[in-house]
C-alpha positions, 0 to 999 in steps of 0.5 A: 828509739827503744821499743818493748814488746811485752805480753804473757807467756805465749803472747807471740812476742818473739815472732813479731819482734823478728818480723819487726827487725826485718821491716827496719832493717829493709828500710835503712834502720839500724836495728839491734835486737835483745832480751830480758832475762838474759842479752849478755853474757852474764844475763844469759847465765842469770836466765839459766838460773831463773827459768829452770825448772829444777830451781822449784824452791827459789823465793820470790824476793830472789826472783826479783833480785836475779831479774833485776840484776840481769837488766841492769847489766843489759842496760849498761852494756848493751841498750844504753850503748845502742841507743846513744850510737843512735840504734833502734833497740828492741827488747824482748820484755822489760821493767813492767814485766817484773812489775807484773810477774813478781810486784803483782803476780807474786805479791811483792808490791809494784812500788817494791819492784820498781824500787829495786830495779830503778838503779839499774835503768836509770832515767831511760824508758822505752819510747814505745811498749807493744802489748800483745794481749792474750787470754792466759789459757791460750798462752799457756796452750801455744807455749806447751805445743811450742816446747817443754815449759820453763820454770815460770811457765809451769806455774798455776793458771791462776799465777798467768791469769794474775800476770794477764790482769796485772798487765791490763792494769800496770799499762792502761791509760800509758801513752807510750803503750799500743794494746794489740789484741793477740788473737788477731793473725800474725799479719795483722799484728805485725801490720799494726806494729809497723804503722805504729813505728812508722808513726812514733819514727816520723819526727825523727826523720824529717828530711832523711830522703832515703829513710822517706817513705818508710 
């Protein structure tokens, strides 16, 4: 099963994705845990170059690309692998987050985006995508209490209010995606995950005794 978790900056996503993590692995899945940008080594040394903030002249356009090239690389070694070994495989973001922060939010087309990154994801997508939906100014609030801010978190309230909306529209009416609302606790979000997963994992585990009752 492939699980996205996807938000604004500040959304809580890291959070609910450990908490997640331990919930699976309590209950006899084996989980493996990654993130874009980054989840390699090669990513990770893309997501030094994408988020500093020193970086203030990079284009949008090689935004893009450095996105793109970094999940292309966590697609082929780390979650197709995963996956074919029968593996849960949540991921910290995935394409629709560039669909919104550089096909919408910096203007460069959805159809553009999803363009550029279909190479390297191929036929696979996530079987379930959590939303964790929060206001941009309370995004923005938790992230400057939590550390010093990236390079796309220092960007203007209007870029993350652009980045709120293009969520709510790159994923309404998606089947495979669950809104939650990300002011709710920690508790209750986290609840709300695990029943959802409990659900979507149900059909796969039909006459595994151990894993009943999860």
């Amino acid at each position: 099963m492939f699980i996205v978790m996807e938000g604004p900056d500040g959304s809580g996503k890291s959070t609910q994705i450990a908490l997640l993590k331990e919930y699976l692995n309590e209950n006899g899945r084996e989980c493996l845990v990654t993130r874009e940008p980054g989840g390699t080594a090669v990513g990770e040394a893309v997501r030094d170059v994408i988020l500093n903030p020193e970086y203030k002249e990079m284009s949008d356009v090689t935004e893009m690309l450095l996105y793109a090239a970094s999940r292309a690389q966590l697609m082929a070694e780390v979650i197709i692998p995963a996956l074919e070994e029968g593996k849960v495989v949540i991921c910290d973001r995935f394409v629709d987050s560039s669909i919104v922060y550089q096909g919408i939010a910096r203007g460069l087309g959805v159809d553009t985006v999803a363009a550029v990154n279909a190479p390297g994801i191929g036929a696979y997508r996530p079987d379930c995508i959590f939303f964790i939906d929060i206001t941009e100014e309370e995004g923005l609030r938790r992230k400057k209490a939590q550390k010093k801010l990236d390079r796309l978190e220092q960007e203007s309230i209007d870029f993350h209010a652009m980045v709120s909306k293009g969520y709510r529209q790159v994923l309404a009416g998606r089947e495979e995606v669950v809104r939650i609302d990300g002011a709710a606790p920690v508790e209750e979000i986290q609840r709300q995950i695990r029943e959802e997963v409990d659900r979507r994992l149900a059909p796969k585990r039909q006459g595994d005794r151990e894993y009943a009752g999860f």
